[in-house]
C-alpha positions as CSV (number, residue, x, y, z in Angstrom):
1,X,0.0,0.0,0.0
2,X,1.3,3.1,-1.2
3,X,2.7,5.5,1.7
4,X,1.9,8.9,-0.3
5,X,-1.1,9.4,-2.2
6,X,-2.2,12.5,-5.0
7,X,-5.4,13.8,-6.0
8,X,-6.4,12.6,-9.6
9,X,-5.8,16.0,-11.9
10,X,-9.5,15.5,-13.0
11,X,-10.8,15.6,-9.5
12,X,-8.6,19.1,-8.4
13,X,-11.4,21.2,-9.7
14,X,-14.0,19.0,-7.1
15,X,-11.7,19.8,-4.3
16,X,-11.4,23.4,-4.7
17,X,-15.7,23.6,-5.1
18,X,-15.5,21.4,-1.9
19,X,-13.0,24.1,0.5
20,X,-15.0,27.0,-0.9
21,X,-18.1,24.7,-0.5
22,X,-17.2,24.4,3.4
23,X,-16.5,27.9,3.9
24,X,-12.8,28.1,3.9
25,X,-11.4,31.7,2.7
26,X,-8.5,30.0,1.7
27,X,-5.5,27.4,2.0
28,X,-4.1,28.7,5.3
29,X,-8.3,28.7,6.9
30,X,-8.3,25.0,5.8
31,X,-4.3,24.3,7.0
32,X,-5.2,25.9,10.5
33,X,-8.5,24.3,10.8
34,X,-6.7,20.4,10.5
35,X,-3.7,21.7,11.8
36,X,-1.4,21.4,9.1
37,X,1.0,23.4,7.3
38,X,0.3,25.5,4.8
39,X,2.3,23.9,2.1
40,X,1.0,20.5,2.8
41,X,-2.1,21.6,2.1
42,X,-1.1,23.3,-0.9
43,X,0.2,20.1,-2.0
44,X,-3.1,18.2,-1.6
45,X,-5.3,21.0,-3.3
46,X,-2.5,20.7,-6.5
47,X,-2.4,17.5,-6.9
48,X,1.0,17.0,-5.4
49,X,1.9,13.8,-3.4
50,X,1.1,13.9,0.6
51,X,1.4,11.9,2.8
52,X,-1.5,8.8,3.0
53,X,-2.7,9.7,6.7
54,X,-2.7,13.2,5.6
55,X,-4.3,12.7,2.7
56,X,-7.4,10.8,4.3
57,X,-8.0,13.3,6.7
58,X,-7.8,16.2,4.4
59,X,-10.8,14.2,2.0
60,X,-12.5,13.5,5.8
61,X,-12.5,17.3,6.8
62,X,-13.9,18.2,3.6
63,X,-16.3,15.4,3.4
64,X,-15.0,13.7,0.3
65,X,-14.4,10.1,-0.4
66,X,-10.5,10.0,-0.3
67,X,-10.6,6.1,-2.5
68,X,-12.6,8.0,-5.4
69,X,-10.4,11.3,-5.5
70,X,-6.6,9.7,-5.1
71,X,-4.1,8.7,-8.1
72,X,-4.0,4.9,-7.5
73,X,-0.9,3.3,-9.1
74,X,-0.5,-0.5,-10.3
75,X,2.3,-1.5,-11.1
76,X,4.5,1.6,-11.7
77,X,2.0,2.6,-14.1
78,X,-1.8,4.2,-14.3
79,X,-5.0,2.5,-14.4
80,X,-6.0,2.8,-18.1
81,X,-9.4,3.2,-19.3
82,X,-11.2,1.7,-22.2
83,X,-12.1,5.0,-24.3
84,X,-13.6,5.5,-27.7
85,X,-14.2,9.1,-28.2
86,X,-16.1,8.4,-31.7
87,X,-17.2,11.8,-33.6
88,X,-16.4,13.9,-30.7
89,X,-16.2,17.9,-31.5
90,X,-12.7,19.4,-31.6
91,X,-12.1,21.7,-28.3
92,X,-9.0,24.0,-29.3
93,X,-11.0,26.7,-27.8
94,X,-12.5,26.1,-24.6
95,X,-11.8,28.3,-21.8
96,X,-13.6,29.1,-18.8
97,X,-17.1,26.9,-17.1
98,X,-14.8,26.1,-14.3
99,X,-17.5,26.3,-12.1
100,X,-19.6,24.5,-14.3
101,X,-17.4,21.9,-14.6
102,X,-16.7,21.8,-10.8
103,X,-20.0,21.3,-9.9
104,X,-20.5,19.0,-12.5
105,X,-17.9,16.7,-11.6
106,X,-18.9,16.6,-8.1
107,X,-22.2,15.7,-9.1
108,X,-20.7,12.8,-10.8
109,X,-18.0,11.8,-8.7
110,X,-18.6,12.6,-5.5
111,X,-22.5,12.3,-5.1
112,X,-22.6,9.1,-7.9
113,X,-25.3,10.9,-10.0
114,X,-25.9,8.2,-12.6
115,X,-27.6,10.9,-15.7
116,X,-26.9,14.6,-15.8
117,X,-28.9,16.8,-18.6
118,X,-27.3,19.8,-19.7
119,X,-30.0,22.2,-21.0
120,X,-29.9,25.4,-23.0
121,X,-30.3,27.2,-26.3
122,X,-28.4,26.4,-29.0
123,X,-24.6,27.4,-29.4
124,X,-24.4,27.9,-25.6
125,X,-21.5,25.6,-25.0
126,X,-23.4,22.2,-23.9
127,X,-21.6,20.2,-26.2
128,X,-18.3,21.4,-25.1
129,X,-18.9,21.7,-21.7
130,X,-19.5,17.9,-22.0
131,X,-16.7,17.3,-24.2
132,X,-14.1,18.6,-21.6
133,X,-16.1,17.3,-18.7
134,X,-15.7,13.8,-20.4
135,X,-12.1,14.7,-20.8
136,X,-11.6,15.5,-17.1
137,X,-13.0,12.7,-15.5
138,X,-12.3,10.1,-17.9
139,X,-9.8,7.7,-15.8
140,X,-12.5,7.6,-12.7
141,X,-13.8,5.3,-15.4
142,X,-13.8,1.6,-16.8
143,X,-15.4,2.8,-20.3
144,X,-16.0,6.1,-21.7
145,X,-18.2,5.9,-25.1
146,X,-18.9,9.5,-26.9
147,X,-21.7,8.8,-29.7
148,X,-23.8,12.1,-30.8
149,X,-27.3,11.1,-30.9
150,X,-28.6,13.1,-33.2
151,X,-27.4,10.8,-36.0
152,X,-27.6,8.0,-34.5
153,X,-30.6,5.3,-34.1
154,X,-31.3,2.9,-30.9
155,X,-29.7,0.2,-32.8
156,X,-26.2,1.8,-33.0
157,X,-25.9,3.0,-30.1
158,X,-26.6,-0.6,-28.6
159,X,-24.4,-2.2,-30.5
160,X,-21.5,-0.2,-29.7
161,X,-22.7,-1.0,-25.8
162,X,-22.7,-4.6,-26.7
163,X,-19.1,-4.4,-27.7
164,X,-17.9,-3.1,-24.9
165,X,-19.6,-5.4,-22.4
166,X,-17.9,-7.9,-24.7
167,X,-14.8,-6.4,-23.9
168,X,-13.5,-5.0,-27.6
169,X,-13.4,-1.3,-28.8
170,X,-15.5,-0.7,-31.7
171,X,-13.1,0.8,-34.2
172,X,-13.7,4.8,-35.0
């Protein structure tokens, strides 16, 4: 069992909605509140190593589930996910819905919602924002499967289900 563990880059954004969230000001509120330093909080919130006892009680003051946030290595080497990003839209020029994103994330990772809708008028950014959201969180995952279904019928998008439960990528 590892000694040190690091929050997963695609879960930093759910820790900082999480201090904020708690109603820490800042690093040092959340450092003095545990009674740690500074800087080894400001390793946690980066996504630096930390110690493992550290770690846990970190994710315990701010309510999070340390096993779903940490960087688990096998092997010398990351768990991979199975990941078939189909017709998925080009993102050179995403920036900002960090908030968004936070939020979404924690509804995903932390509270296990199983469906999220993302709702709005065309050419808002819902497409994106799930694009990158997918992005973000896609080692938390066994399987991540992008299919637009606008074009797509029932059948298709069942089939590429089927092939994944049989345990082969469909080929792009």
């Amino acid at each position: 069992m590892a000694r040190s563990l690091r929050v997963r880059q695609a879960c930093i954004g759910t820790i900082k909605l999480s201090v904020k969230r708690d109603g820490f000001l800042n690093q040092r509120a959340l450092a003095e509140d545990i009674g740690l330093a500074r800087s080894t909080v400001s390793n946690f919130l980066t996504g630096k190593p930390v110690d493992r006892v550290v770690f846990e009680e970190v994710c315990d003051r701010l309510s999070l589930n340390w096993q779903k946030i940490a960087e688990f290595k096998e092997s010398g080497t990351s768990i991979k996910s199975q990941v078939d990003w189909g017709d998925t839209p080009d993102l050179a020029q995403f920036c900002g819905r960090s908030e968004e994103l936070a939020t979404l994330e924690q509804w995903i990772v932390e509270e296990q919602c199983h469906l999220v809708s993302i709702l709005g008028i065309g050419g808002v950014g819902k497409t994106a924002l799930s694009v990158r959201l997918s992005e973000q969180t896609r080692d938390l995952f066994d399987f991540v499967i992008w299919r637009s279904l606008l074009d797509d019928n029932e059948t298709g998008l069942l089939r590429t289900f089927g092939d994944f439960r049989l345990g082969s990528l469909p080929n792009p």
